[in-house]
C-alpha positions in Angstrom: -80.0 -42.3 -63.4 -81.5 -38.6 -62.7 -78.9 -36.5 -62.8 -77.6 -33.6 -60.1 -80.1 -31.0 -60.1 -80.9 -27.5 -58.1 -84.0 -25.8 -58.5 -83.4 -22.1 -59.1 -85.9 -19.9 -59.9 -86.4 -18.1 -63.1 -88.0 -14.3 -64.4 -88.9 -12.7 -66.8 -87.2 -9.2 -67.7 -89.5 -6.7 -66.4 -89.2 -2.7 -65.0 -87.2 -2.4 -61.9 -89.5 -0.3 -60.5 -92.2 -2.6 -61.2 -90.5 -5.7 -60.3 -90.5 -4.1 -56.6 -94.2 -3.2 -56.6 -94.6 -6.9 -57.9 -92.3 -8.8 -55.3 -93.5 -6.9 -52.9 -97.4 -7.6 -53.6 -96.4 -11.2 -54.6 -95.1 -11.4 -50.4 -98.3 -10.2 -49.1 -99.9 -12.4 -51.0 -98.0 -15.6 -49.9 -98.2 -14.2 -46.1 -100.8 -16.2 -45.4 -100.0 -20.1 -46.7 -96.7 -19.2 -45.8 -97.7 -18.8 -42.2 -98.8 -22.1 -42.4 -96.2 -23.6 -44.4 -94.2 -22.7 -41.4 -95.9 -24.4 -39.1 -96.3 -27.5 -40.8 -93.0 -27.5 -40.9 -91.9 -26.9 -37.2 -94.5 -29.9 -36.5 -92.7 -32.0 -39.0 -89.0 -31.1 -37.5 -89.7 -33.5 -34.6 -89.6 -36.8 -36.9 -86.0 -36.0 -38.1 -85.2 -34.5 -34.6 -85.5 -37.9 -32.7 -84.4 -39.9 -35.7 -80.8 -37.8 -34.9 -81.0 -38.4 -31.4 -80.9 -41.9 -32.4 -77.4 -41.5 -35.0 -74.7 -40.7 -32.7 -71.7 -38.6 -34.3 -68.8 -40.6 -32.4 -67.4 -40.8 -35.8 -66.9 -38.6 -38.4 -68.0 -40.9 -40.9 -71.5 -42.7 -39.8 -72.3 -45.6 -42.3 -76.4 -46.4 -41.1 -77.0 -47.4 -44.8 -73.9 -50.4 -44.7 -72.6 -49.3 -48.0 -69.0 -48.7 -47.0 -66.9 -51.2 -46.2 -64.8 -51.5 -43.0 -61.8 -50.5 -45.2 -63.0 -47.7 -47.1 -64.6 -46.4 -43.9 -61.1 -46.4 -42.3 -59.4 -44.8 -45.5 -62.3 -41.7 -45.8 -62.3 -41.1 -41.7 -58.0 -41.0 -42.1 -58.7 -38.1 -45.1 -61.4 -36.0 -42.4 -58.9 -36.2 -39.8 -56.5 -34.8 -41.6 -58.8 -32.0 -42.7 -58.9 -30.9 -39.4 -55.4 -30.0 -39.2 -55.0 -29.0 -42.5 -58.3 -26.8 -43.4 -59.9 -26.7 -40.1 -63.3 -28.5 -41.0 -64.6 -31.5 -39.0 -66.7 -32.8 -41.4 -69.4 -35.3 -41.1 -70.2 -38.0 -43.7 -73.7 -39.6 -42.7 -74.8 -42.4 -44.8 -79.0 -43.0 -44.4 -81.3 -45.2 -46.1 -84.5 -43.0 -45.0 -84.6 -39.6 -43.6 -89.0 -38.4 -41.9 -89.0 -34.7 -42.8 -87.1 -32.6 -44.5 -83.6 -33.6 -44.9 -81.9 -30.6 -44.4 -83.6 -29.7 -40.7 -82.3 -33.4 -40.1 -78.7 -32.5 -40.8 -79.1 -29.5 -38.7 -80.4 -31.8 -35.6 -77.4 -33.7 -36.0 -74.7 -31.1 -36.2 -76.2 -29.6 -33.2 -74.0 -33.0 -30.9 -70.9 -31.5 -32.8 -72.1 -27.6 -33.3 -68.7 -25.9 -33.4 -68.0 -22.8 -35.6 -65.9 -25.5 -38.0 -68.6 -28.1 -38.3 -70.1 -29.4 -41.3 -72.6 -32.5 -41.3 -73.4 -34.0 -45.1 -76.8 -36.6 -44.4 -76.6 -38.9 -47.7 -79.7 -40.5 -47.9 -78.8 -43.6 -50.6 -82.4 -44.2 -51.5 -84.1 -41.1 -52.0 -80.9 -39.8 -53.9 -81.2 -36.7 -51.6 -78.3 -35.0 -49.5 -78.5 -32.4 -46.8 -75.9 -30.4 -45.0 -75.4 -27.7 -42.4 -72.7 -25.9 -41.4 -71.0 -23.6 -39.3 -70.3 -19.8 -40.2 -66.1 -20.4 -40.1 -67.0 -22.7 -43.1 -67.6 -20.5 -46.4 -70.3 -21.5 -48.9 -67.8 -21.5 -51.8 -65.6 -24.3 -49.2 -69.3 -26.0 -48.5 -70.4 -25.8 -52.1 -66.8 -27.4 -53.1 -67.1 -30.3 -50.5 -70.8 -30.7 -52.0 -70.0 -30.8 -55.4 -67.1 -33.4 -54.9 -69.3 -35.6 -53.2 -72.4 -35.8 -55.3 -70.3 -36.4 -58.8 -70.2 -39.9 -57.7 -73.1 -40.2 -55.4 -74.7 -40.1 -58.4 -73.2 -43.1 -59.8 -73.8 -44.8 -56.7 -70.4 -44.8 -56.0 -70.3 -44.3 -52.4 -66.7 -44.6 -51.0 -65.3 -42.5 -53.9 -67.8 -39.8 -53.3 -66.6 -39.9 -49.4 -63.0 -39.8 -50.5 -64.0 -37.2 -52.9 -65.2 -34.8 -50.4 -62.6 -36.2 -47.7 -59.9 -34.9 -50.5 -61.7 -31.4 -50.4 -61.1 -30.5 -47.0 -57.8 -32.3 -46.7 -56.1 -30.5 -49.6 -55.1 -33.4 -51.8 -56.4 -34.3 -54.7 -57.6 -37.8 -55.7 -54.8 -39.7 -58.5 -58.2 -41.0 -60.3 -59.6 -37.6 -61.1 -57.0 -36.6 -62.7 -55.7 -40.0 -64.5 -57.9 -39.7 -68.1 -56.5 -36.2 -69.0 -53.8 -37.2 -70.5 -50.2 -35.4 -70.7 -51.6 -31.9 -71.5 -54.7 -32.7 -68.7 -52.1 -33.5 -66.3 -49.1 -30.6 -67.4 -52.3 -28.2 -66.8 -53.4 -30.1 -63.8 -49.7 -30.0 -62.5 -49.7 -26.1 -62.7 -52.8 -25.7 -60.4 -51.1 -28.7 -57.7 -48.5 -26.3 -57.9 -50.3 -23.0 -56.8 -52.2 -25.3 -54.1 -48.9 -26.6 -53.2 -47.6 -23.0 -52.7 -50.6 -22.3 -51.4 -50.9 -24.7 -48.4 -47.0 -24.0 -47.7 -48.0 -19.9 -47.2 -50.6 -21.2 -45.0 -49.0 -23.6 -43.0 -45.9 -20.9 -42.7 -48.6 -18.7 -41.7 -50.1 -20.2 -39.2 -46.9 -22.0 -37.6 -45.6 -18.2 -37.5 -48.7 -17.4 -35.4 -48.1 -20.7 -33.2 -44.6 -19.2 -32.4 -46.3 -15.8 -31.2 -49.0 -17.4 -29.3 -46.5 -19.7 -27.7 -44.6 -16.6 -26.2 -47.7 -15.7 -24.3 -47.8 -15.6 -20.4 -49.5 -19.0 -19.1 -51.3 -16.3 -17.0 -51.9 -14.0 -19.4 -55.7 -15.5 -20.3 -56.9 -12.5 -22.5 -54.0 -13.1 -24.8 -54.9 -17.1 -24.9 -58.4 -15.7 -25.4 -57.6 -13.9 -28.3 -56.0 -17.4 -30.1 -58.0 -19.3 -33.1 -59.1 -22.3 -31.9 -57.0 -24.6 -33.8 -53.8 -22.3 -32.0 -55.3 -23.3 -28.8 -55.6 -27.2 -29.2 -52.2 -27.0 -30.4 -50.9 -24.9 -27.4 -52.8 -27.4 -24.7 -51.3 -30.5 -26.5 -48.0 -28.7 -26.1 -48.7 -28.1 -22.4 -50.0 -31.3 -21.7 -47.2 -33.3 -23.1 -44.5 -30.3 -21.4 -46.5 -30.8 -18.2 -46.0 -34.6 -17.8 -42.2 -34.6 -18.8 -41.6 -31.4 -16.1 -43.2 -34.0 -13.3 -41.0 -36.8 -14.4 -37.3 -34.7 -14.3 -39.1 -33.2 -10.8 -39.9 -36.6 -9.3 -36.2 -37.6 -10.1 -35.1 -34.1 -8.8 -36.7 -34.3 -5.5 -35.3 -38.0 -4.8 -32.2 -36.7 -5.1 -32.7 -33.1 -3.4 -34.2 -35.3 -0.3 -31.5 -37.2 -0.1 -29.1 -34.2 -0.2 -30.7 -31.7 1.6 -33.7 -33.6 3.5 -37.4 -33.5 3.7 -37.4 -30.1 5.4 -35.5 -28.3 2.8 -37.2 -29.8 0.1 -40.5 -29.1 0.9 -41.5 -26.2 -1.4 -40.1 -28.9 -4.0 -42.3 -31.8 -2.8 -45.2 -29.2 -3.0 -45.0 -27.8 -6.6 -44.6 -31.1 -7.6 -48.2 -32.4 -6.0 -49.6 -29.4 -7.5 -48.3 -30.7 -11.0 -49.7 -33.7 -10.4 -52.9 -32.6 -9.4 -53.1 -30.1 -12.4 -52.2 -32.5 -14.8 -54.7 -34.7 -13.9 -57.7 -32.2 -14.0 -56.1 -31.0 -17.4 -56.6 -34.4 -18.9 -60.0 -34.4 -17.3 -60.9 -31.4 -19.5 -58.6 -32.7 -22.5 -61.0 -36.3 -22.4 -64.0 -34.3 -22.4 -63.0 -32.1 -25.5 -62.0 -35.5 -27.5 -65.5 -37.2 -26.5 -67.3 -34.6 -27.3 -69.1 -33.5 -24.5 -68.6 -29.7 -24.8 -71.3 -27.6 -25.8 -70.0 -25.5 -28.5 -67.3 -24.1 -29.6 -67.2 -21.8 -27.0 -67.0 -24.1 -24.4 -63.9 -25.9 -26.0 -61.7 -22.7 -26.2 -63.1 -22.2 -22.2 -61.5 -25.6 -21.6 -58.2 -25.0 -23.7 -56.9 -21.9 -22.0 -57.8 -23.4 -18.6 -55.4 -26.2 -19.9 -53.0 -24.0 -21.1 -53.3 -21.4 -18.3 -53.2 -24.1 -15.8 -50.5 -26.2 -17.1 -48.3 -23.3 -17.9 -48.2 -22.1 -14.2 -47.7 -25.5 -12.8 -44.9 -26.2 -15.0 -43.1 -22.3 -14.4 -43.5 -23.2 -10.5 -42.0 -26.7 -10.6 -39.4 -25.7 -13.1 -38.5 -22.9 -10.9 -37.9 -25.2 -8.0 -36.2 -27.2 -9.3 -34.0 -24.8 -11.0 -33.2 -23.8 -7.3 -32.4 -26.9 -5.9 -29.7 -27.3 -8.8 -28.5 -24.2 -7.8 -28.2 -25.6 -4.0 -26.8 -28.5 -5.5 -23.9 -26.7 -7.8 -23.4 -25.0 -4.6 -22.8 -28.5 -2.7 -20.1 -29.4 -5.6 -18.7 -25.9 -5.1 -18.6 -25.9 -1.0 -14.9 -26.6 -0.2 -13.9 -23.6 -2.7 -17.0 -21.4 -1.2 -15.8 -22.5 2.3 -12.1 -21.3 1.5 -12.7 -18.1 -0.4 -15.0 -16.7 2.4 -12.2 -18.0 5.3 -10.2 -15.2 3.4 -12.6 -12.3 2.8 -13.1 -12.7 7.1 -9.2 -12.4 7.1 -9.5 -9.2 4.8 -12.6 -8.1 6.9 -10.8 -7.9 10.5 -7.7 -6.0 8.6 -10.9 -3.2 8.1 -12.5 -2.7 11.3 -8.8 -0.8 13.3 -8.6 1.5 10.2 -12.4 2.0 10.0 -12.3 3.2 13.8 -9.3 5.7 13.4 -10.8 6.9 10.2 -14.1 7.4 12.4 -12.2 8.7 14.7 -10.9 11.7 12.6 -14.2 12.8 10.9 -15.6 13.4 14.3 -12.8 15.6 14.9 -13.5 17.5 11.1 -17.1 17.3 11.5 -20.0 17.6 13.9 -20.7 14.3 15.6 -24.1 14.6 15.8 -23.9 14.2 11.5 -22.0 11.4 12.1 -24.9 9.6 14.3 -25.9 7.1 11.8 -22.7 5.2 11.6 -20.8 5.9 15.0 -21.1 2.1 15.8 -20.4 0.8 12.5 -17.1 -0.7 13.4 -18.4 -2.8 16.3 -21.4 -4.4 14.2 -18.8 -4.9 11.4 -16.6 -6.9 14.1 -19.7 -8.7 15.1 -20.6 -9.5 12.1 -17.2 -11.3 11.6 -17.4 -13.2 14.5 -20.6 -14.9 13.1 -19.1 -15.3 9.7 -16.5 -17.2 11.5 -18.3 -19.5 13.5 -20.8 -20.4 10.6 -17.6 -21.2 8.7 -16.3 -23.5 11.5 -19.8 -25.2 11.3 -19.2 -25.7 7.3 -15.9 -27.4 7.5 -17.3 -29.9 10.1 -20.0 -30.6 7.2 -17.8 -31.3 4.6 -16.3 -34.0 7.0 -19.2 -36.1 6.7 -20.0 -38.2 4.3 -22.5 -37.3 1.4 -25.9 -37.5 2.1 -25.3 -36.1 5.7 -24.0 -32.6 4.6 -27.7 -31.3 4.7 -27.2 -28.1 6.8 -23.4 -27.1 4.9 -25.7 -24.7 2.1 -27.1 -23.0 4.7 -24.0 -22.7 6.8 -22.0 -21.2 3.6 -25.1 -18.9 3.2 -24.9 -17.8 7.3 -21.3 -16.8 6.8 -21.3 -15.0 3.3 -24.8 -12.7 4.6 -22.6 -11.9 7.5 -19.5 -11.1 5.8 -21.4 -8.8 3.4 -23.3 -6.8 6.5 -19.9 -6.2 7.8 -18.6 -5.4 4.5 -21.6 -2.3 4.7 -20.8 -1.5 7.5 -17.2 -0.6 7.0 -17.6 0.9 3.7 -20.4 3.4 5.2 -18.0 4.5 7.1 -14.9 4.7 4.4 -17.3 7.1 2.2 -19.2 8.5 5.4 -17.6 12.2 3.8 -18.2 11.7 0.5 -22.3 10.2 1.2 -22.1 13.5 3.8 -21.9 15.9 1.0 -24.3 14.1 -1.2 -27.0 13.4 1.5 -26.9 17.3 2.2 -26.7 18.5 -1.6 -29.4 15.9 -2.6 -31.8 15.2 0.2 -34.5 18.0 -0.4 -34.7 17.2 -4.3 -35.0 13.5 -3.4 -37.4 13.9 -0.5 -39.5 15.7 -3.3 -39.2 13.0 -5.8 -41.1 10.5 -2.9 -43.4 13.0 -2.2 -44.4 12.7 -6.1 -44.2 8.8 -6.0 -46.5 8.5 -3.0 -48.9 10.3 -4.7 -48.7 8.7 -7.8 -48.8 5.2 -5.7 -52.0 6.6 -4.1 -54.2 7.0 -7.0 -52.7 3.8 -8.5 -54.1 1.7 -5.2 -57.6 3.3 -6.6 -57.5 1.9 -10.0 -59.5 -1.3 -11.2 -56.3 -3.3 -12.1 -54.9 -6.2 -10.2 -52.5 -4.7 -8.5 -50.1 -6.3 -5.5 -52.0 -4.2 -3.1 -50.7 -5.6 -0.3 -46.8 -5.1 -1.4 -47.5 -1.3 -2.7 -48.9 -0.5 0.7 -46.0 -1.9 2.5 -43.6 0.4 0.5 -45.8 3.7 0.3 -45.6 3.0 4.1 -41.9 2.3 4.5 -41.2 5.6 2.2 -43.5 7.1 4.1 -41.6 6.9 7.6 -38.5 7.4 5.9 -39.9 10.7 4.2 -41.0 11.9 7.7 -37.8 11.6 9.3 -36.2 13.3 6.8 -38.1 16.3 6.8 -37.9 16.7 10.3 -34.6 15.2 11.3 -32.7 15.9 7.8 -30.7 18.8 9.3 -29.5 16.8 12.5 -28.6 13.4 10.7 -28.4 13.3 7.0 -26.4 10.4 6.2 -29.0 8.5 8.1 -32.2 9.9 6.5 -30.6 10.2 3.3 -29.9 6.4 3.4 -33.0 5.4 4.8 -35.1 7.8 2.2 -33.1 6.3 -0.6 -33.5 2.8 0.3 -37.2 3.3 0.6 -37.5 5.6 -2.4 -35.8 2.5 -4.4 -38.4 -0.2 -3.2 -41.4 2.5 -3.8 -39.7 2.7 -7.2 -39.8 -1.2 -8.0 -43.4 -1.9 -6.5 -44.3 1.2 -8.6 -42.9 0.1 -12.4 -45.2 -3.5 -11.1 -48.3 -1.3 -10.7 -47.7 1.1 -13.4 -47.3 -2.1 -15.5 -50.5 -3.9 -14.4 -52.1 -0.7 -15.1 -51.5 -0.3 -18.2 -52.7 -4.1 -18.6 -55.9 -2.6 -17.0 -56.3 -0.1 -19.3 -55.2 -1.9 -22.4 -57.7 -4.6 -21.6 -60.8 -2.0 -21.4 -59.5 -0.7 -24.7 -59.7 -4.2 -26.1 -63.4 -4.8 -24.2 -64.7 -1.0 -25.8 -63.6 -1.7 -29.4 -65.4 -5.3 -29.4 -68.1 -3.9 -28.1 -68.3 -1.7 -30.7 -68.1 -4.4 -33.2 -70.7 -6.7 -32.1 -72.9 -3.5 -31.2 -73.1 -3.0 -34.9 -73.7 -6.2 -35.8 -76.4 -7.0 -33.1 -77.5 -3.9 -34.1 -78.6 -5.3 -37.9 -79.9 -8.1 -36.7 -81.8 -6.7 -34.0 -83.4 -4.3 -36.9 -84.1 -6.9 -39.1 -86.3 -9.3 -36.2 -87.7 -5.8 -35.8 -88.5 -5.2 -39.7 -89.1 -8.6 -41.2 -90.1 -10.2 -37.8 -92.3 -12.7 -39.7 -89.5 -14.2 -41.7 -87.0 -14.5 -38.3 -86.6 -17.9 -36.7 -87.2 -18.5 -32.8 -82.8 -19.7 -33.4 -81.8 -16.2 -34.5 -84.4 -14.5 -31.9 -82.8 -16.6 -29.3 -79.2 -16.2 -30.1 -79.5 -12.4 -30.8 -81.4 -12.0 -27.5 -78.1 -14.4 -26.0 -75.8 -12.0 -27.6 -77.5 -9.2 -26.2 -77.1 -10.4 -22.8 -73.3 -11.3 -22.8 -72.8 -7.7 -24.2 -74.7 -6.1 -21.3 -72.3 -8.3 -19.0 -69.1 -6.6 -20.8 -70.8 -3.7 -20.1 -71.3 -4.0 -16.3 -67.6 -5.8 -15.7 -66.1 -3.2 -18.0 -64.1 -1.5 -15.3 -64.6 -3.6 -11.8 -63.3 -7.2 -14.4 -62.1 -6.0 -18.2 -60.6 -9.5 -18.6 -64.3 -11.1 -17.2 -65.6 -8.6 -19.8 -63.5 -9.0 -22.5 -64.5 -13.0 -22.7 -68.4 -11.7 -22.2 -67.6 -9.2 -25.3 -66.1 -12.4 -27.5 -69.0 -14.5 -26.5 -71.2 -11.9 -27.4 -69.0 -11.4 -30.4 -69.1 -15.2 -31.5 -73.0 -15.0 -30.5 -74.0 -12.3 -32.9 -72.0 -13.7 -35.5 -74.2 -16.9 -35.2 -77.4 -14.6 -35.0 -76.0 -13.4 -38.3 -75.9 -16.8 -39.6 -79.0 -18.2 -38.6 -81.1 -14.7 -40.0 -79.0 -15.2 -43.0 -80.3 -19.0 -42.9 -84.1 -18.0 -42.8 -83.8 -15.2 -45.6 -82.3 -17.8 -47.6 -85.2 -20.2 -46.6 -87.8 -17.5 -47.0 -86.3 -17.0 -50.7 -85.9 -20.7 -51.6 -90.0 -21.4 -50.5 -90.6 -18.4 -52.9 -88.7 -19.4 -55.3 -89.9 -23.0 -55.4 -93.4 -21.2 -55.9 -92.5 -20.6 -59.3 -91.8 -16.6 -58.9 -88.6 -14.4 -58.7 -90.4 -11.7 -56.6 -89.1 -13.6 -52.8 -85.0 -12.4 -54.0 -86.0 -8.8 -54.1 -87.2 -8.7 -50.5 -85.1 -10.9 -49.2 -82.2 -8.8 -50.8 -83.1 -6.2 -49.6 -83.6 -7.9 -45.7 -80.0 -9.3 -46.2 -78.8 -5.8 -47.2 -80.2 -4.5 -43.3 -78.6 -7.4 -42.3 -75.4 -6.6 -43.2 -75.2 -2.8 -43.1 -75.8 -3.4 -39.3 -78.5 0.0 -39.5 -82.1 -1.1 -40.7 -81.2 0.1 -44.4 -80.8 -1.5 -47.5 -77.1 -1.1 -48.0 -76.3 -4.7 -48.7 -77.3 -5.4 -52.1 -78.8 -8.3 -53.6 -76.5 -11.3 -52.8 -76.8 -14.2 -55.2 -78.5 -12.1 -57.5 -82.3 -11.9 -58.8 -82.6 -15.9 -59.7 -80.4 -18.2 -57.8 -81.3 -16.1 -54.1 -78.6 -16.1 -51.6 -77.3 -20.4 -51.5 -74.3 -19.6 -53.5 -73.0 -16.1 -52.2 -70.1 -15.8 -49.7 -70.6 -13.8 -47.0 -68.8 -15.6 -44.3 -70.0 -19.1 -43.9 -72.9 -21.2 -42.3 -75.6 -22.4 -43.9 -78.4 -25.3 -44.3 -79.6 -26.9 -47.3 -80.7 -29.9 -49.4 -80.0 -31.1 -53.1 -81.3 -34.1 -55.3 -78.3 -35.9 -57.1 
């Protein structure tokens, strides 16, 4: 049987200089077939294009040419699965008796059904002893060229399912038993020491990345630039999580709201009843998404990560809001359990209370007599609203006890009517004690009120240029405070000298919400601004890497697909939406600037692919001139300026198929 082979070109040792002059004679030259060579070949692509349309990849091992059997097929698809997880690679094992065309275009047609960033398709055609991949740019060559290698050692015996296994092992990280089984003690003592570095190995990893699951699961459901900033495989792993959390969270609130109905009623349990609908409902559209991400029906890679941070985003809030609700209701409950005690501590503190209100008069009474009355304005009637407030305690109290009489499941209103009498009891507690420190808040109100009526002065007009910022701010809550503090900050300065234990109080009480709505704005802010940071430096990034690309369709437009054109010119266009959403949306613009970031890494890939096909038709021309240029167009590539700062990749006979720089690729090899 013809053994494995590649084709690499050779050359003779000649003067650098010359060896320029020559390549670059030898490319004029071959401009002209080449022209048509290249469009003999985008006629030809259509054979293999609607032979992939029929091979479906529903599987990742597709067995057209019937030489697996139903067990082996099961044991090799087991081993890609478990790639997934372990190294991240869907691959692809597609088993052909006859491939129209180039085989390699062919692979690329089918990987475009299943073209994530992780994807790797391996067409095996059993007759013409030919295999072609493609793959995505997360995949390095070295990883690709492993994968290959494993594969075609026994492809070449014809030994299909061990050459599926083989490569299954690859991206799994095990090792096949039989591989290893005719070295012998020494083989297997030497063998033993490398398990053990891959051993170590996969454990740093997998510490690794379960340390980087931990972080991502601390992020805010909400929070969907964080999400956005997740690998992939973090994000299938977050909406599994969510998924699964979601459905348990609806069971425990199905259960919670029987029993809250029947405790508190319909009425009360509303809000319940409706954050549990709204799980529902989000569940249900989340496994909607989660179904079309497992069949396959998402256009990219992109598209999935869309999906999986709605799912997690989505999820997340439904489950806070249920959990929350129910969280109260047990409250309301613990308070049910806790009523006859709740009902007999506040009977007391109403005892206490009425003691209060004769000495709160007479000490009224006397700083009226030390002090101007007209000071005393603010809390001349507390003693009356503290009685009042007594009385109502009371009766709601009275209304408790008859609750408790009944029997459970008709005590429905006693919560409320043990919340009635402890908000009463604590307005009269206020009441009274404004008055027991009345001389004490006197002398503060007058030593303090001008210093603090100039801290809300400051707030207000921090709160002011804070409503005019991009961020998503509770506008609507802000306002309502700036305009609260605003009153109170009017009276003050032109009552503050007739009644300053009122203005003080009022100003301080205002000056305190201001201060909370404040710390929320300041916060979302910083968000804002942290966000536009984030948008600006990837930006930057893909600016420079568009930028080499862009220079190189410029430069060497003849050797530039219509793929890389396309995607560079998509790129382009996602970066000019970051660039128009920067300020009015930075979280809109920051997933523009990824998708422009993820499309001008494909651009990358794709010229990459057509220097390395420009070099490889060269090269199979029998000269070595085709790696010079192309070196040098890979080198503008990369330097992301129009130069030649890149080098000469795979060096000056074996052009660019076995270099690493960064994955994705598309070939074809005899075996």
């Amino acid at each position: 049987m013809p053994p494995f082979s590649v084709k690499v070109g050779c050359m003779k040792p000649v003067n650098f200089p010359t060896r320029i002059a020559a390549s670059v004679m030898a490319a004029s030259a071959f401009a002209f077939p080449t022209f048509f060579l290249a469009f003999n070949a985008t006629s030809a692509q259509a054979q293999p294009a609607a032979m992939a349309d029929a091979v479906q990849l529903d599987s990742q091992v597709v067995d057209a040419a019937g030489v697996l059997s139903t067990g082996e097929k099961a044991e090799v698809e087991e081993l890609l699965q478990k790639g997934l997880s372990e190294s991240d690679i869907k691959l692809f094992l597609i088993f052909v008796d006859s491939v129209p065309g180039d085989i390699a275009d062919y692979a690329a047609d089918l990987r475009n059904q299943q073209k994530l960033s992780n994807s790797m398709v391996l067409v095996i055609d059993v007759k013409t002893r030919q295999v072609g991949r493609d793959y995505g740019e997360a995949i390095s060559t070295s990883t690709a060229e492993k994968i290959r290698k494993a594969a075609t050692e026994h492809f070449s015996d014809e030994d299909w399912a061990a050459g599926a296994k083989a490569a299954g092992d690859v991206v799994a990280g095990t090792t096949d038993p039989t591989s290893i089984a005719w070295l012998g003690a020494a083989g297997v003592a030497l063998v033993g020491g490398g398990a053990g570095a891959v051993v170590w190995s996969r454990k740093n990893r997998r510490r690794k990345e379960q340390e980087q699951l931990e972080t991502a699961r601390s992020i805010q459901p909400g929070d969907t630039t964080d999400l956005a900033s997740q690998p992939t495989h973090v994000l299938r792993k977050l909406a599994d999580e969510e998924l699964h959390s979601t459905d348990e969270s609806i069971h425990k609130g199905e259960e919670e709201l029987r029993i809250a109905v029947a405790e508190f009623g319909e009425e009360r349990t509303r809000t319940l009843s409706r954050a549990l609908e709204h799980s529902r409902n989000t569940l249900n559209q989340a496994y909607g998404l989660h179904q079309r991400i497992r069949s396959g029906l998402v256009h990219g890679e992109d598209e999935e990560r869309a999906l999986l941070i709605d799912i997690v985003s989505s999820c997340g809030q439904a489950d806070e809001k249920l959990d929350g609700q129910a969280a109260e209701f047990a409250k309301l409950r613990r308070k049910l359990i806790d009523a006859p005690e709740l009902v007999k501590k506040l009977r007391e503190e109403t005892v206490a209370l009425r003691v209060r209100v004769p000495q709160s008069r007479e000490l009224l009474e006397q700083l009226q007599h030390k002090h101007d009355p007209a000071l005393l304005h603010s809390i001349a009637d507390n003693p009356d609203v503290a009685e009042t407030e007594i009385g109502h305690a009371e009766a709601a109290l009275d209304h408790a006890r008859e609750l408790l009489a009944q029997p459970a499941g008709k005590q429905a209103g006693l919560v409320d009517a043990i919340g009635a009498a402890r908000m009463a009891c604590q307005q009269a507690d206020q009441q009274l004690v404004a008055v027991e420190r009345a001389e004490e808040q006197l002398r503060t109100a007058q030593a303090n009120l001008g210093s603090l009526i100039r801290e809300v002065e400051d707030e207000l007009l921090e709160a002011r240029q804070l409503m005019g910022s991009g961020a998503e701010i509770d506008r609507g809550d802000l306002q309502a405070a700036m305009t609260r503090a605003s009153a109170a900050l009017e009276a003050a300065q032109s009552n503050g000298q007739r009644d300053p234990l009122g203005c003080y109080s009022e100003l301080l009480e205002a000056d305190g919400q201001l201060d909370i709505e404040l710390d929320e704005a300041r916060g979302a802010d910083n968000d804002y601004r942290r966000t536009i940071g984030m948008v600006d430096r990837t930006i930057s990034d893909v600016e420079q890497r568009l930028q080499g690309v862009e220079d190189t369709i410029r430069n060497r437009g003849r050797i530039i697909s219509v793929d890389t054109r396309t995607t560079a010119q998509g790129a382009r266009g996602a970066l000019e939406t970051a660039y128009q959403q920067r300020m009015s949306a930075p979280k809109q613009a920051f997933m523009a600037a990824k998708q422009a970031s993820k499309l001008a890494n494909d651009a990358v890939a794709y010229a990459r692919r057509d220097i390395d096909d420009f070099n490889r038709r060269n090269t199979y021309r029998g000269g070595g001139g085709g790696d010079i240029i192309t070196g040098m167009v890979l080198g503008s590539l990369l330097s992301g300026n129009g130069g030649f700062g890149g080098g000469f990749g795979g060096g000056f006979g074996g052009g660019f198929g076995g270099g690493d720089f960064g994955g994705g690729g598309n070939d074809s090899f005899g075996f």
